[in-house]
N, C-alpha and C positions, 0 to 999 in steps of 0.2 A: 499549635500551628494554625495561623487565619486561613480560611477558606482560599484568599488567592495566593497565598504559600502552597498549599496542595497543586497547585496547575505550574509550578515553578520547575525549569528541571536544569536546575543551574549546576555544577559541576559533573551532568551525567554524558556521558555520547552517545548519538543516535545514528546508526548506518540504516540509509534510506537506497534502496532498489528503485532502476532506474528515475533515478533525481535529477533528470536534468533536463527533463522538459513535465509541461501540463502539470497534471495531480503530486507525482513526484516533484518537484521544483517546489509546488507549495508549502508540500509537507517540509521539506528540509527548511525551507524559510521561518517557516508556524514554529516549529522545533527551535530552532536558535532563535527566534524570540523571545521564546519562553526559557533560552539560559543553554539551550542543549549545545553541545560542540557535533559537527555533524561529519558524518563521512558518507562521499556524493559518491552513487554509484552511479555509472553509463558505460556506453560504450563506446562516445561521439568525443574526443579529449576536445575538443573546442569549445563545445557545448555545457561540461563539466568546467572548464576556466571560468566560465560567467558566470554558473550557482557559486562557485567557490569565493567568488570577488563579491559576490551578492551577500553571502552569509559572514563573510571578513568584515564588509563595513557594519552589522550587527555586531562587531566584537564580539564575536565567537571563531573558534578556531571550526578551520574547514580542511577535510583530506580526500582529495581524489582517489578512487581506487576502481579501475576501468577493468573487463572481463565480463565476457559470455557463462550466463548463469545457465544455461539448457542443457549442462552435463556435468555428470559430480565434482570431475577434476576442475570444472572451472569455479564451481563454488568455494571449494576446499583451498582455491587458488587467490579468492576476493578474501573468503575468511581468513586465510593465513597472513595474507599480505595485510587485510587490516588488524587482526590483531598484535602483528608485530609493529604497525605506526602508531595507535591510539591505545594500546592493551586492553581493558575492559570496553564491551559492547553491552553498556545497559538497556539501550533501545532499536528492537531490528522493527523496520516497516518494510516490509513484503510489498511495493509495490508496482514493478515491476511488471508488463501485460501484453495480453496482443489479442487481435482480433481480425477475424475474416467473416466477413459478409458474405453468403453463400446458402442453397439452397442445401437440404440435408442430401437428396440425391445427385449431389454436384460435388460437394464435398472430397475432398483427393485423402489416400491415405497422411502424403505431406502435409498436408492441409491439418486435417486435425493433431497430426504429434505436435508443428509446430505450435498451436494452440495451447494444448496440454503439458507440452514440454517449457512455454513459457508461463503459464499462468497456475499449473500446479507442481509438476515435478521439481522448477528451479525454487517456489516455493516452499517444498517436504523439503529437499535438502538445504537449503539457506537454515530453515528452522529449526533442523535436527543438529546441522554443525553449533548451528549459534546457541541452539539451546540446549545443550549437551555442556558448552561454559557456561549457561545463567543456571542450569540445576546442579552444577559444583557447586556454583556461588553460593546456591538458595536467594536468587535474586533476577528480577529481569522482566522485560516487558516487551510484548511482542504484538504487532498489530497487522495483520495482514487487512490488504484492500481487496475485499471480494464487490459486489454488485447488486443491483436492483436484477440481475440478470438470472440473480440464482432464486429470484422469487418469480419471476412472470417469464414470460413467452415475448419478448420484444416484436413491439413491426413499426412501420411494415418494412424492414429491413429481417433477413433472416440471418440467423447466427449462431448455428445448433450448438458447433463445438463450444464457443464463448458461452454459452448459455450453460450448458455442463461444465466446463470448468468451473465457473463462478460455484457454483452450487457445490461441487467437489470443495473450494478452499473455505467456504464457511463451515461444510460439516468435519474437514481436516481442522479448520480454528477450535469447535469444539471439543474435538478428541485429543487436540495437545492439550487443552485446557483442562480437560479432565485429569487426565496422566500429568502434568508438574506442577497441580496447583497446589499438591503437600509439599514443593519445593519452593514456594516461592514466588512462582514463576506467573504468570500472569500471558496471558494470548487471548485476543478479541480480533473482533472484524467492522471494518469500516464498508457499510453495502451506500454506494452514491447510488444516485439518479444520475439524470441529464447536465453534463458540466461541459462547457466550451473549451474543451482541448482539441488538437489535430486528432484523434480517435474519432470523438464526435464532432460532427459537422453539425452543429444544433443552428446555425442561420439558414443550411439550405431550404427553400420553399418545402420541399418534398416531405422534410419530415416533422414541418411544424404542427400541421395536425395531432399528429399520434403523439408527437412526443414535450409537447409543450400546452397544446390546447388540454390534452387530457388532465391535466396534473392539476391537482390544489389549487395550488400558486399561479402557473399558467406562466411560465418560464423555466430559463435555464439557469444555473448558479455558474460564476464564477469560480476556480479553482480556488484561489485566498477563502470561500465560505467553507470551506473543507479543513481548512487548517486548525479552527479551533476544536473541533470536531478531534482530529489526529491526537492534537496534545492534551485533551483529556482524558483518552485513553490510553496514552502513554505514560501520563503523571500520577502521581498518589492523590490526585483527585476520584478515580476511577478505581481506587485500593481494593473497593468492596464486589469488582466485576472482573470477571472471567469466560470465557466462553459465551460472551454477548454478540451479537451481530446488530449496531449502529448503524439504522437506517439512516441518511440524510439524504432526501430526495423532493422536498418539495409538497409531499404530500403525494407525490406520483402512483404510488401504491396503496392508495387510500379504497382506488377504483378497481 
């Protein structure tokens, strides 16, 4: 197999959490690229028609499958539905997210579940149904989107719960990594920097200081620089990694 065989993921599927806007949208694009047939997950059906017609003109097949992942029944309700339209799930991306800007003493008990409840709970369960079939298999590849957030202290925007979360789904990356990697089973983590989605506002005046002067590079990336990133750690190019957390940031964390 030539080296750009290994990054090929041509008759595999990949169901990508919330895909249908920003980092998500990427990732399902970068993925059928490189051969994957993909299943959009959102919750917005209009919004999911456009990734699906996006990834149809790549000639690859695309399946909508819409539900709220922030309680087990609704997991169990995306996983069901999708394993009965595409049957095998070679590739799950965790990345689905949320965020609230807030000071740690302002912080609402609401506040932090839905944090938690979107960025690790609907993550443990996504990963546990879905990889509970890749370790039958003995086969599977799993990528969850953690952050530059689970390494520093962001500003000057405050964002305790986001900050813990992130840092929760990296060392949960690790620990599924450990436990099914005698099956097969494969789980990394993709930690971004600063990337121009509706999440972040990286053109406001306000946070170009901290968040773009600091960094390496001294900019923000586009979502598409994220994508080759995803499907190398999706493909048998990354065979030899498990339990890694893939900085892309720019150099942000250098400082």
């Amino acid at each position: 197999m030539s080296v750009i065989d290994r990054f090929m993921l041509t008759g595999r599927t990949a169901l990508v959490t919330g895909a249908t806007r920003g980092l998500g949208r990427a990732f399902a694009t970068a993925l059928a690229e490189a051969g994957a047939d993909i299943v959009i997950h959102g919750r917005d059906a209009d919004a999911a028609d456009v990734v699906k017609n996006e990834i149809e003109q790549l000639g690859r097949k695309a399946t909508v499958i819409l539900g709220d992942l922030t309680d087990a029944a609704g997991v169990r309700a995306v996983v069901d539905e999708t394993t009965a339209a595409v049957g095998v799930i070679d590739i799950l991306v965790n990345n689905a997210g949320a965020c609230i800007h807030r000071p740690a003493l302002e912080v609402t008990p609401d506040e932090w579940s839905y944090v938690f409840d979107t960025n690790v709970t609907a993550l443990w369960n996504m990963s546990q149904a879905v990889g509970r079939q890749m370790v039958d298999r003995g086969s599977g590849s799993i990528v969850n989107v953690g952050s530059i957030s689970a390494m520093i202290v962001n500003r000057p925007q405050l964002q305790p719960a986001y900050n813990a979360s992130k840092a929760a789904v990296h060392q949960l990356t690790k620990s599924l990594a450990a436990e099914w990697a005698p099956f097969g089973v494969r789980v990394n983590a993709l930690a971004p920097g600063y990337i121009k989605t509706d999440m972040s506002p990286v053109d406001d005046p306000q946070y170009r200081r901290m968040w773009l002067e600091d960094s390496a590079q001294g900019r923000y990336a586009m979502p598409d620089e994220l994508g080759p990133a995803m499907v190398f750690l999706a493909s048998d190019a990354a065979s030899f990694m498990s339990g890694t957390v893939l900085v892309v940031d720019g150099g942000y964390t250098l400082f």
